[in-house]
N, C-alpha and C positions, 0 to 999 in steps of 0.2 A: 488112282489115289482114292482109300476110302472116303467116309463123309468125314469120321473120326479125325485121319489123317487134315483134311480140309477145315476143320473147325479152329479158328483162330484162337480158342479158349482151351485147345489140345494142351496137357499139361509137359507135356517133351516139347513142343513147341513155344512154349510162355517161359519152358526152364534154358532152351537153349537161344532165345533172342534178351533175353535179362544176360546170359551170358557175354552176348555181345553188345548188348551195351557197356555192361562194364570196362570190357576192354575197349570200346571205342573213347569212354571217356576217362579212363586210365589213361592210356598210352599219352596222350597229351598233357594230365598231371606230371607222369616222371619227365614226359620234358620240363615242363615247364620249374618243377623243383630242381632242375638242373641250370637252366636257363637265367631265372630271378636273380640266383647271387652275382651274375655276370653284368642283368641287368641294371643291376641298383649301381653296383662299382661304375659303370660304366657311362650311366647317365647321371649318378650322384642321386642322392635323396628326394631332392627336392622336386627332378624333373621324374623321379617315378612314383613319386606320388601324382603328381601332375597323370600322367600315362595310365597307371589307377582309379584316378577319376573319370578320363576317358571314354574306359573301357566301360564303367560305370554308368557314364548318363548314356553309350548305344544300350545296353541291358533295360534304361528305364525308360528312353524314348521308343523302345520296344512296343509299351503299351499302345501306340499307337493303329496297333491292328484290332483294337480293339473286341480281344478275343477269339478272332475269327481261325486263329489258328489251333484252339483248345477247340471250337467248336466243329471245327470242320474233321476233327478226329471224332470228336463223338457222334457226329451226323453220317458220317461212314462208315464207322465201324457197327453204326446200330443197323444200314442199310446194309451190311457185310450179313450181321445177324439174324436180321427176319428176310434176306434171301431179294431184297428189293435192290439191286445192283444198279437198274435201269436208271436209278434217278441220281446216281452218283457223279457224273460227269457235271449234271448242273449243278448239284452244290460244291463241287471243285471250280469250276471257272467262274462262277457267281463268288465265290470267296478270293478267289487270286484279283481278280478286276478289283473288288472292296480295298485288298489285302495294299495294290500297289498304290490305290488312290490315298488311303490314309498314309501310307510309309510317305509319301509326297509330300500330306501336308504335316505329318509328322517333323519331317528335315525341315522343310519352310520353320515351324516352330523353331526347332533348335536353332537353324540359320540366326535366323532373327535377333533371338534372343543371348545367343554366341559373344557381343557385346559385353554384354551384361554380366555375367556369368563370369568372363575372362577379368574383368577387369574392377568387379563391383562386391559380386558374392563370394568368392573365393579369397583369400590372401594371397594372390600368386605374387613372386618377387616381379618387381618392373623390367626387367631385362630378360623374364619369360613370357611374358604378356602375348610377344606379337606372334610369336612359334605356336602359343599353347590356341589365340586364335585360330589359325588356321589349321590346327588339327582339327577343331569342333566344327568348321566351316565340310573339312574331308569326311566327319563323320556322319555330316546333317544329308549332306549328298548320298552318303551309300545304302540312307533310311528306307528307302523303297526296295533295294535288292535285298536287303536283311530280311525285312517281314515278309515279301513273297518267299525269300526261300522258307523261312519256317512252314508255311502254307505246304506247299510241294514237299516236304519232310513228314508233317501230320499224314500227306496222305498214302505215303509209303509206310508208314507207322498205322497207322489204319487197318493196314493190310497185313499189318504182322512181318514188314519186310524190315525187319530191324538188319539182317546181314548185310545189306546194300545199302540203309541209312550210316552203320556205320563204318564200311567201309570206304565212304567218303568221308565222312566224320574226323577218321585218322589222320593222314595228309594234314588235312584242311586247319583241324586243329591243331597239329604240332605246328603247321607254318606261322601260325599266328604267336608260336613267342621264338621262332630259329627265325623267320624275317627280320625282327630288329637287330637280332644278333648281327645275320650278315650286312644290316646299314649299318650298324654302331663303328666298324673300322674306319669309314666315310664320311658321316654326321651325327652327330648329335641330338641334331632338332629333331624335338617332336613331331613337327609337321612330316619330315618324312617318313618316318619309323609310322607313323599314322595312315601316310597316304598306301602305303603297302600294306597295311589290313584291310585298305578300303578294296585295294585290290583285289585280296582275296576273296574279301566278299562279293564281289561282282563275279567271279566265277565260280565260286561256291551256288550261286545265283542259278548261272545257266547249265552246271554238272545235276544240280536235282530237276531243272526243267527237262532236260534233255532223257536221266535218268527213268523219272517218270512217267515220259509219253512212250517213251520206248519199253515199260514193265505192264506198262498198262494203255493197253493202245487206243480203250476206246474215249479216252481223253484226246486221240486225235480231232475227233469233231466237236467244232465250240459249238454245244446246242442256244437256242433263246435265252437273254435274260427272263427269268422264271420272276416275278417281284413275290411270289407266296413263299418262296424258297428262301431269299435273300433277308425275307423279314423273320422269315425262321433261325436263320444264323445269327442276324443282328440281333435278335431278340436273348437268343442264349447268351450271344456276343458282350450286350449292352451291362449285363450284370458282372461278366469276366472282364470286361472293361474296369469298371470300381475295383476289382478287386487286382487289378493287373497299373491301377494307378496307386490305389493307397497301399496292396503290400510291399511293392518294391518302394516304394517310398520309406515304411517303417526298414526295409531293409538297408537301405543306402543313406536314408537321411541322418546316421551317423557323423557317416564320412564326411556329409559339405557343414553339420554342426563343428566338427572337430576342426574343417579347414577357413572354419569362419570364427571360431570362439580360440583354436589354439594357433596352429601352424601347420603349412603345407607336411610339412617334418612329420612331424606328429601325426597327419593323415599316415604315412609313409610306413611308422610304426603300429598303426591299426589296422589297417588294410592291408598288410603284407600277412599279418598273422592270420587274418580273416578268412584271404584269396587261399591260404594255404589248406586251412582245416574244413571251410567250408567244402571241398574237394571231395568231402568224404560225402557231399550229397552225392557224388556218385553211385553212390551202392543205394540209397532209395530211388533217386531218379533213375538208376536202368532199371530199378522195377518198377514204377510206376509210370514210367514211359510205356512198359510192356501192360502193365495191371490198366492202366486207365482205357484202352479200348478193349480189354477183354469183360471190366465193368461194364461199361456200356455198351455191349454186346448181350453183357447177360443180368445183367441188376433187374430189369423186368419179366424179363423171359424164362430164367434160369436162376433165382435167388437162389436155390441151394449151392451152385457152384458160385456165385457170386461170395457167398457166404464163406465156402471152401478157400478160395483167394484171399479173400482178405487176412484169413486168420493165417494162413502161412506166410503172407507180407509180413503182418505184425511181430512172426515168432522169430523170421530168418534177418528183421531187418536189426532186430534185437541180436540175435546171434554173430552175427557180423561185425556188427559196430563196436559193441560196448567192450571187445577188448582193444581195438586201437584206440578209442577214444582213453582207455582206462592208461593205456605208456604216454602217449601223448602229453595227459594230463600231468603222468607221475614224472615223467623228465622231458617240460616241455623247453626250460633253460637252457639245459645242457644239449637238445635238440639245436635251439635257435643259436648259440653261440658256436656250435660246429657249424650251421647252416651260411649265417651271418657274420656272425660275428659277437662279441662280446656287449659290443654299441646294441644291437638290436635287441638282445637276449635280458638287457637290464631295463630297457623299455617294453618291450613286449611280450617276457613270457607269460603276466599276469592274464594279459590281456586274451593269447591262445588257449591257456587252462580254461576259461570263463567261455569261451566262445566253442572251446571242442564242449563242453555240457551242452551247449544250447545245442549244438547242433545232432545231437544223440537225438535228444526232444526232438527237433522238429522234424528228426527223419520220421518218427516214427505218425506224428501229426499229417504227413503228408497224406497218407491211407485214408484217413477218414475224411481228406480233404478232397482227395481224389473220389470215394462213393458220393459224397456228397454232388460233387459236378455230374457227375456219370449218372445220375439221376434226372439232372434236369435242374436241380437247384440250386443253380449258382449264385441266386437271391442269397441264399443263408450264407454263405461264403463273405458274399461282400458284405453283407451288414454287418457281418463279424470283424472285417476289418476297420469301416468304419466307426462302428461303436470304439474298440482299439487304438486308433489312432493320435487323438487327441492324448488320450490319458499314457502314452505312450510317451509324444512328444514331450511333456510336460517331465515325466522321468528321465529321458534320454536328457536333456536340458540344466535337471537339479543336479545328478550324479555327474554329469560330464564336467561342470563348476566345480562341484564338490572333489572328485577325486580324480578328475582327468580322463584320458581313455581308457583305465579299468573301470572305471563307473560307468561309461559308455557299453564296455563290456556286459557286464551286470543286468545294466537293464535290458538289453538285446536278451539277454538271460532270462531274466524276469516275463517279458513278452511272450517270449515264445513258448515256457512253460504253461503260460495263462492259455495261450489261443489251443493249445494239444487239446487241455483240458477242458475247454470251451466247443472243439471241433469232434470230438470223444462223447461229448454230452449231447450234441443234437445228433448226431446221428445213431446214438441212440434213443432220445427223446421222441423223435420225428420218425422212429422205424422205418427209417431208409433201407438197412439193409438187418436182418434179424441173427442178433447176437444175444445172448442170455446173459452176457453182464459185460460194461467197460468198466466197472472196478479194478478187474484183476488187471490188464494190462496197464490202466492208470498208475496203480501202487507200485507194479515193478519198475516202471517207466522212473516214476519220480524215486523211489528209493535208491536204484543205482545213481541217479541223477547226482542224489544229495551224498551217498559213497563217493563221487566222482570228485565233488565239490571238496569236500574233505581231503582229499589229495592234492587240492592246491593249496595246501594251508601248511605241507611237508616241505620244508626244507633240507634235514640234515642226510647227506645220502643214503647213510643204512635201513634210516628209517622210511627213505624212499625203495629201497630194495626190499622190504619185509614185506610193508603194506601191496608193493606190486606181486608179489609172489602167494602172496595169504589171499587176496580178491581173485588174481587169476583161478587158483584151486577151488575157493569158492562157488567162480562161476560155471567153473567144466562140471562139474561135482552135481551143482544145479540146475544147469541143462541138462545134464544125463538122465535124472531121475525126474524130472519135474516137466520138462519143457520138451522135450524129444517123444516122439511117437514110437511104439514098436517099431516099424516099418522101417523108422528111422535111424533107429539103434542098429538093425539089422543090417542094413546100407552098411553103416558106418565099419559095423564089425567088418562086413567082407570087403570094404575097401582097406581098413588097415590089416587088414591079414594078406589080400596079396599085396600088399606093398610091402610088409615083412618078407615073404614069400621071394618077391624080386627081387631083392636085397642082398637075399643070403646064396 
């Protein structure tokens, strides 16, 4: 194998593991869009919103690895990059030891506080109270196998082994919404439909441990605790901590305002729409799953190709998105009422038009949020979220009053518009990585935004037919000429001529 072939920033290589991320976190989408409507029927409203929230605080008690799994991908892969392999094993087992300690006292937390939560914070009805308990009790237990497994996934991710991360990935994740199915003919209760995700996570656990000493062997020997090493992770760690507390916080803290100000219900109509569109993080997270250790492979060493990545993240993450976001948005009623039901579709489609915008934004925010870490300065991240936070809260709080969960919508809107353009401006201000201008991606970002926005404001259907037919033309029209490279035009030409070709 040449070096070429060996270089983890190969671009056949970064094009064919983004491929498989896609599909590793696809395939689990269309179940799961299959899955939901059976779900909700079958447990009723209330108990999947409940199951929602769930899934939700394992996501946020997540934090409690306090980064150690962002930073043990960029401390390997930068050790992949300047050819220092030798000291890789100890920051993989100095971070898995950290990794299970915290997941421990992470659950302890949840444990604890499980109480509270079930019975205090939430509106859950009294005759869900003691099920919805012991789900949180199931999930506070599996805290320590969740975060190690992340750990031993970074470090396959590291290595550019995305085909092996996700071909466990698949399984793993469809089981996690065809498990409740197969309880739901049996029970009901959450608790069990719960205790069988905890399941899976314990050997989801030992399939990446087993995976990785057997990919990489010389993780068979646990060298010394190293303390210069483990202060080096914690230290990256300790600022992707803040930011691995306050963002999913602005992320989720929606949901327990909604299930504390309105009704479990009401969760049930926001978060369903949410878990749906949000989905479509798929297609920036398999690239920056793949882009974030190939930045920190080359952000110091290599800016010009660092430079090179980023700006085809930016172009294709655009290219991608903005026509499903753009039908989504244009029939997102007529979506949820085939999907749901008519119940759903008059509650919530306000709320998926509002939410598929943000999420256009924040794909393309993740780029600059990922050079930024891949640098080393995960300081600028979290202050960002910090400074954010509050003044967050405080809108999340007035619109949710004011207009219910489309206002809740809105601002999650509003947010994440601000933080793109907030994360767009230091890493240009800060000359992290050398661009000649974020105007231009800023203005297209936000002007289809605000085309976007405009489309939820359509109701009558022809005029949702015109307007989707005139933006589609528009946008092919302006990629062709504007956004697409020779090279690319070229590709294009001869993939659709033998597919002609094949055809006839």
């Amino acid at each position: 194998m040449t070096e070429k072939e060996n270089n983890i920033t190969c671009s056949h290589r970064l094009t064919r593991n983004v491929v498989w991320n896609l599909l590793g976190t696809g395939a689990p989408v269309c179940i799961a869009i299959m899955t939901i409507p059976i779900l909700v029927e079958g447990l009723g409203t209330a108990r999947f919103g409940i199951l929602t929230l769930a899934w939700m605080v394992v996501g946020y008690f997540g934090l409690f690895d306090l980064g150690l799994g962002r930073a043990l991908i960029k401390f390997v892969a930068e050790r992949l990059g300047t050819k220092q392999t030798g000291e890789i094993p100890t920051f993989v087992w100095i971070a898995i030891l950290l990794m299970v300690l915290l997941g421990g006292f992470g659950g302890g937390v949840l444990f604890l506080f499980s109480p509270w939560i079930v019975e205090e914070a939430l509106n859950i009805p009294a005759e869900l109270q003691a099920e919805t308990l012991s789900a949180f009790y199931y999930l506070a237990i599996s805290l320590p196998f969740v975060i190690a497994s992340i750990g031993f996934r970074g470090v396959l991710e590291a290595h550019q082994y995305f085909g092996i991360v996700n071909i466990i990935r698949v399984p793993l994740g469809s089981l996690s919404f065809v498990a409740p199915l197969i309880i739901l003919p049996f029970s009901q209760s959450l608790s069990h439909i719960v205790l069988a995700l905890v399941y899976l996570r314990v050997i989801s656990f030992f399939v990446y441990l087993v995976v990785c000493i057997k990919i990489c062997p010389e993780l068979r020997l646990i060298p010394k605790f190293d303390m210069e090493k483990a202060r080096q992770l914690l230290s990256f760690g300790g600022w992707m901590t803040v930011t691995n507390i306050v963002g999913p916080l602005m992320v989720y803290m929606d949901r327990f305002l909604i299930g504390s100000v309105l009704t479990v219900s009401a969760v049930a109509y926001y978060a369903t729409p949410y878990e749906m569109v949000t989905k479509l993080w798929i297609i920036s997270g398999a690239l920056m799953g793949v882009l974030f250790p190939a930045f920190s492979a080359t952000v110091s060493n290599n800016p010009r190709q660092a430079r090179i990545l980023c700006k085809q993240a930016l172009k294709f993450t655009f290219l991608l998105l903005l026509p499903i976001v753009l039908i989504i948005v244009t029939y997102a009623n007529e979506g949820l009422n085939l999907w749901l039901g008519e119940e759903f579709a008059d509650n919530s489609a306000v709320v998926l038009q509002l939410l598929a915008v943000g999420v256009l934004v924040n794909s393309h925010a993740q780029i600059p949020f990922g050079i930024i870490q891949a640098t080393g300065r995960a300081d600028l991240t979290a202050k960002l979220h910090l400074l954010e936070l509050p003044f967050y809260l405080l809108l999340l709080w007035w619109l949710l009053n004011s207009y219910g969960i489309a206002g809740a919508a809105f601002a999650w809107l509003l947010r994440v518009t601000l933080d793109m353009m907030f994360l767009f401006g230091i890493t240009y201000k800060k000359d992290l990585i050398k661009l000649p201008s974020v105007k231009e991606p800023i203005i297209i970002i936000l002007l289809s935004a605000l085309i976007l926005y405009a489309g939820t404001l359509i109701s009558d259907a022809t005029v949702k037919g015109i307007f989707l037919i005139i933006t589609l033309v528009t946008f092919v029209l302006t990629s062709w000429f504007f956004l697409l490279s020779r090279n690319e035009k070229i590709w294009l030409s001869k993939y659709f001529y033998k597919s002609n070709l094949d055809n006839t």
